[in-house]
ZALO-212386 format. One record per residue (C-alpha): residue in three letters; x, y negated, z. Coordinates in pm, whole numbers, plus 50000, padded with zeros to 5 digits. Example, Ala and Ser with C-alpha at 12.3 -4.5 7.8 and 13.67 -1.06 7.14 Angstrom:
BEGIN
ala512305045050780;ser513675010650714;
% end
This chain:
BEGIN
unk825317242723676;unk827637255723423;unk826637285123192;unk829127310823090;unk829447310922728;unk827787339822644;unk824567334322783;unk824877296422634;unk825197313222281;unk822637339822381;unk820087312322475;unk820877291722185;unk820117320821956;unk817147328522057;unk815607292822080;unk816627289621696;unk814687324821687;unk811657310821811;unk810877282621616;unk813007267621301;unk811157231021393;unk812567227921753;unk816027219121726;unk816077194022071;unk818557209022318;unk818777200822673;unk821687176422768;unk822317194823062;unk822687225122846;unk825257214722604;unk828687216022737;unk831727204422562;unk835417207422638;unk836827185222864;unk838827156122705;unk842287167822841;unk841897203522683;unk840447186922365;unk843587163522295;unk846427188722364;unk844767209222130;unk844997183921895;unk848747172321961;unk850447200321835;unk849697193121420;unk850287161421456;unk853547162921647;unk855317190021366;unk854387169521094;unk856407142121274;unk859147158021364;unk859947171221014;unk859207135320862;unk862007122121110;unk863887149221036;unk864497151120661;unk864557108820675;unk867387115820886;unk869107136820678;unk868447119020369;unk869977087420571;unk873017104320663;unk873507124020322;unk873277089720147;unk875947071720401;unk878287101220348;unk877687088319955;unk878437056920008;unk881647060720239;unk883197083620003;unk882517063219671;unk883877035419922;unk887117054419999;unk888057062019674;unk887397034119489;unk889587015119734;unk893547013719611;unk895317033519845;unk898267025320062;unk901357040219936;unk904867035519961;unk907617009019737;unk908187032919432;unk911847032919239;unk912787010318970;unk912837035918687;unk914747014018444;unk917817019918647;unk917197060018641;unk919617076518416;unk919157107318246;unk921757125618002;unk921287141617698;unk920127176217780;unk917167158218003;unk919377172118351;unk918837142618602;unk922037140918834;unk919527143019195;unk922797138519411;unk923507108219228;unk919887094519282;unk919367105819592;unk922777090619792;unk922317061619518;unk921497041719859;unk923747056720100;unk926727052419873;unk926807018019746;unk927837006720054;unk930417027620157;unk931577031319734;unk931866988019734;unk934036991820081;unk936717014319923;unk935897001819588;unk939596983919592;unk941417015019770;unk943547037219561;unk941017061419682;unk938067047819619;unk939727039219237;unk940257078219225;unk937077085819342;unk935867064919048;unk938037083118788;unk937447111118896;unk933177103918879;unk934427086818510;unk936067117118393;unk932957144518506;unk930647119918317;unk932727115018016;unk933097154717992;unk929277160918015;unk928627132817792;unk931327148217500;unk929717184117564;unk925917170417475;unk927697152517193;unk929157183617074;unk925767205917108;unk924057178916899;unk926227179316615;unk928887208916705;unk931657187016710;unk933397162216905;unk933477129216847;unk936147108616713;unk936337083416965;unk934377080317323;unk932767049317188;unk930507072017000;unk929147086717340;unk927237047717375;unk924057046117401;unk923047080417282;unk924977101517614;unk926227075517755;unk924827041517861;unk928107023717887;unk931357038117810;unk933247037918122;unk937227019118212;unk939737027418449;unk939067007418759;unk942296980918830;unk945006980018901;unk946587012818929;unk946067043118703;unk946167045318315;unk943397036618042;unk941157062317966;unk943257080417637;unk940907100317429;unk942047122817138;unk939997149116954;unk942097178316785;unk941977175716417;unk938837200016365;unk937407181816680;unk936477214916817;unk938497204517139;unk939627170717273;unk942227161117551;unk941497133617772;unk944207115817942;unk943697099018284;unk945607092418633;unk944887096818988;unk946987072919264;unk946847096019532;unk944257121619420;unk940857132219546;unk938517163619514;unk937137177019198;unk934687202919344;unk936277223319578;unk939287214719424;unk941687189019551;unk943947169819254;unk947177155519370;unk948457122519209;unk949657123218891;unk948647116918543;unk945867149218400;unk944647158018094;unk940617170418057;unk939747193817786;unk936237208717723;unk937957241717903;unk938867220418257;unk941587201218359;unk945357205418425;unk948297187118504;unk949717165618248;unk953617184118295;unk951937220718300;unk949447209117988;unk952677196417770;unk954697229817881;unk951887252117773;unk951077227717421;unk954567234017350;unk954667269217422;unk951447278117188;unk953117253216928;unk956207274316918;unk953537303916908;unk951787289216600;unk955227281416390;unk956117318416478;unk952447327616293;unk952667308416056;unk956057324615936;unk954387359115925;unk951457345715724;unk953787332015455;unk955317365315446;unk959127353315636;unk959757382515897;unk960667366216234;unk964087368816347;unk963427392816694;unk965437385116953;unk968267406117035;unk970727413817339;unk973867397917325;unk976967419717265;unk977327445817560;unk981047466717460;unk980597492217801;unk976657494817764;unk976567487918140;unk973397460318016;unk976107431518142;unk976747413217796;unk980487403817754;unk979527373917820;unk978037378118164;unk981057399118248;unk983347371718221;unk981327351718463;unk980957380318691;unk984367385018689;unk983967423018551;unk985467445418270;unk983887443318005;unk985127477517868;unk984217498618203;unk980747501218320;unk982047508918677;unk984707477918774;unk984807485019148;unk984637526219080;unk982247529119355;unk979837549619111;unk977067525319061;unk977777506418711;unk978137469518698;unk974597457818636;unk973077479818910;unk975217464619147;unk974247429919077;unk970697433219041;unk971027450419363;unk973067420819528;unk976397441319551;unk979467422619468;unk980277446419082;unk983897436919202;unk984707449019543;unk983427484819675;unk982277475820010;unk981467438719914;unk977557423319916;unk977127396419596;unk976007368919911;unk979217370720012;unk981527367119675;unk982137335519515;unk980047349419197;unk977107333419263;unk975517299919409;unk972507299819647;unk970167269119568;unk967267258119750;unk964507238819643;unk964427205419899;unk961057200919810;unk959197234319774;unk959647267419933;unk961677285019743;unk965467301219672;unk967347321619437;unk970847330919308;unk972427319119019;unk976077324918887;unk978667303019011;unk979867289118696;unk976447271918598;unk975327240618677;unk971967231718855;unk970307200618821;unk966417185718943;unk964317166618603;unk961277155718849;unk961807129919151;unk960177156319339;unk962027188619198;unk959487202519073;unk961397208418789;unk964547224318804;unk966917237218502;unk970437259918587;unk972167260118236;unk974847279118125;unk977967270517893;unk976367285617614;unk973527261917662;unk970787286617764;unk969327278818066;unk966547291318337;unk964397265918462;unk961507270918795;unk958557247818729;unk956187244518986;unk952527235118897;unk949307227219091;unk947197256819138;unk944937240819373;unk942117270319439;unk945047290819511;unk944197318919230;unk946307347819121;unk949097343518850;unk946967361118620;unk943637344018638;unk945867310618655;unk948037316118331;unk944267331818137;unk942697298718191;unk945347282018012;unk945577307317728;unk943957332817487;unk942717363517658;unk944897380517396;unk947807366917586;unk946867375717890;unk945727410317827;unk949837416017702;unk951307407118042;unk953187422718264;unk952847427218649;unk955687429618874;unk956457414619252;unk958427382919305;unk959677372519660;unk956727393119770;unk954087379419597;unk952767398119271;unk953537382018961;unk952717385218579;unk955417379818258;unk954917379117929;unk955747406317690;unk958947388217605;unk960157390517909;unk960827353517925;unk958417337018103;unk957337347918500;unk954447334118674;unk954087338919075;unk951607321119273;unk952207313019630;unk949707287719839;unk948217260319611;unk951057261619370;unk952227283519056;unk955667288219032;unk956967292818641;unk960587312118605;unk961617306618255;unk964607318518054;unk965207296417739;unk967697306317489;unk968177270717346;unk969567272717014;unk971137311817071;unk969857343116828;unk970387363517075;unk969967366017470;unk972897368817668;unk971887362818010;unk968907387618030;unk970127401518338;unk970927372518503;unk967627363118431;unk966317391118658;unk968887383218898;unk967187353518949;unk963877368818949;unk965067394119202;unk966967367719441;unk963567346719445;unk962167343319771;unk959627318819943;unk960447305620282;unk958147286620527;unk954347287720434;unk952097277720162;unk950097252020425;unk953617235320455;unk955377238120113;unk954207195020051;unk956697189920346;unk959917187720157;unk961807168720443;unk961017197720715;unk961967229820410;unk965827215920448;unk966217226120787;unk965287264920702;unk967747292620715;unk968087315420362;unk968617347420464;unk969507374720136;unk967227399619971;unk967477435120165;unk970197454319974;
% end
């Protein structure tokens, strides 16, 4: 029979109560808890501390295999790509590595040994020679603030190797520093010409200075020019007074010396030949025959009309001179006159097309320029020099130079005729086409508007 709790403890109590000595129980009196309650009351302690024992060993486990895979993965020599042969790297003075160069080093070599025995791949090599020779001389030049007197000095400090014109073809490198070697020219040519920058160089022989390069014929023109400048100094300085030029004798004052009235066929004692009202000069600057009333200068037999067969261009010039081409491709042309003064129209490479102005600064003193004149020329605005002597017009990719050179004279006697010429100067065709000399012949000249 099974005894609630209660009374169990109840009857316990009181047995103790009665006597201290009897402590026998009745079996049947004691009652325990069954088995099944007594073990899943004991399960519980047991379990936890399990579970946290398998628990931290597997995190101690997996924190030391993360260990060991990481010391694993970088102690192990990675897999990386074939790295560059540094030795061949080249790096100029100023510590400015040329990246284009290193990076199309690859792509290049091919293509660079296919053409390397082309005229242009020979100019494309010249043309590489002559950027690295010009770097090379300015690091020289920062280092020890002068130029050196020969490129051989460049080696090995700028330079690894002094570099030759590639053969055949072309001229030898021809380096010469000015006397103070604060400036240098450097000669080279080009077979059939290739791009420096954006700008495209034609064939022909150059000369490099540390201010850019510029067409050997337009580089000598200019040298001689400044050197002619310099002597003219140099007078002042030792205290001779320059001789100024002067007009030729003019007995009317109609600004036609006597001498250009006897080619114009006008008096030279009556400003107004024809008596039409306009004086003699006028007329002719203004294309009107000075001779005849009603007649246009086109149509006398005062003047010539010459066009250029291989550039763009026209003028008037009197009848009596002669005209004659010093360049295989007439880029240089002289019209001389008995006296042996003479106009001459050069025509130089201005190959990023830039105004007269900006052209003729770059090859001289900002002094210079700031002196010039600006007028219009077949169109096209111009700049002259504060002579008067000298006219530059550009048109297209070239520069055209109108010159009047007194030769040996004191004393100009063709001024007007020199703006004659100026005025009768006019461009035909256009600027995309003035390299097609064969195609310019065919074009009609039509005269100035009156």
């Amino acid at each position: 029979m099974f005894t609630p709790p209660d009374e169990a403890n109840n009857l316990d109590i009181e047995a103790m109560n009665d006597s201290s000595d009897n402590l026998e129980v009745i079996e049947s009196d004691v009652h325990a808890m069954p088995q099944k309650f007594r073990q899943a009351g004991s399960l519980p302690k047991k379990k936890g501390r399990l579970n946290w024992f398998i628990i931290g060993s597997i995190i101690v486990v997996a924190l030391a295999a993360i260990i060991v895979v990481a010391i694993m993965f970088f102690s192990s020599p990675q897999e990386v790509g074939e790295l560059p042969d540094l030795s061949d790297v080249q790096v100029n003075g100023n510590q400015n590595v040329n990246s284009n160069q290193n990076t199309n080093q690859a792509d290049n070599q091919d293509s660079q040994q296919q053409t390397a025995d082309s005229q242009g791949g020979r100019d494309l090599q010249r043309i590489t020679d002559v950027s690295q020779l010009r770097t090379a001389l300015l690091l020289h030049f920062n280092s020890y603030q002068v130029f050196p007197t020969d490129l051989d000095a460049l080696a090995p400090e700028f330079l690894s190797e002094v570099p030759i014109n590639p053969r055949p073809g072309g001229l030898a490198y021809e380096y010469l520093p000015e006397e103070d070697q604060l400036n240098y020219q450097l000669k080279f040519a080009l077979e059939q010409g290739g791009l420096w920058g954006v700008a495209r160089l034609r064939q022909g022989s150059y000369i490099a200075t540390a201010s850019g390069i510029t067409p050997e014929e337009v580089f000598r023109l200019e040298q001689d020019n400044q050197d002619d400048s310099d002597d003219n100094q140099n007078s002042q300085a030792e205290g001779d007074q320059p001789q100024a030029l002067r007009q030729g004798l003019d007995t009317d004052s109609d600004q036609l010396t006597d001498i250009e009235e006897n080619i114009y066929q006008t008096n030279s004692t009556n400003q107004d030949t024809d008596g039409d009202g306009f004086n003699d000069a006028q007329e002719i600057l203004n294309h009107y025959d000075p001779t005849s009333a009603e007649g246009r200068l086109i149509d006398s037999s005062l003047i010539e009309i010459y066009q250029n067969p291989s550039h763009p261009y026209s003028l008037f010039y009197p009848k009596v001179w002669s005209a004659r081409s010093l360049t295989a491709n007439d880029s240089e042309v002289i019209f001389t006159a008995t006296t042996g003064e003479f106009i001459e129209v050069i025509v130089a490479d201005n190959p990023l097309g830039v105004s007269a102005y900006n052209w003729y600064l770059a090859q001289n003193n900002a002094d210079l320029a700031r002196s010039l004149r600006s007028l219009m020329i077949g169109g096209f605005s111009a700049v002259q020099t504060e002579d008067g002597l000298n006219t530059y017009v550009s048109y297209g990719s070239k520069i055209y130079i109108i010159t009047y050179n007194i030769g040996t004279q004191q004393q100009m006697n063709f001024q007007t005729t020199y703006q004659l010429v100026l005025n009768s100067f006019i461009f035909f065709g256009s600027p995309e086409n003035q390299e097609t000399g064969s195609n310019q012949g065919d074009s009609v000249i039509v005269a100035p508007e009156s």
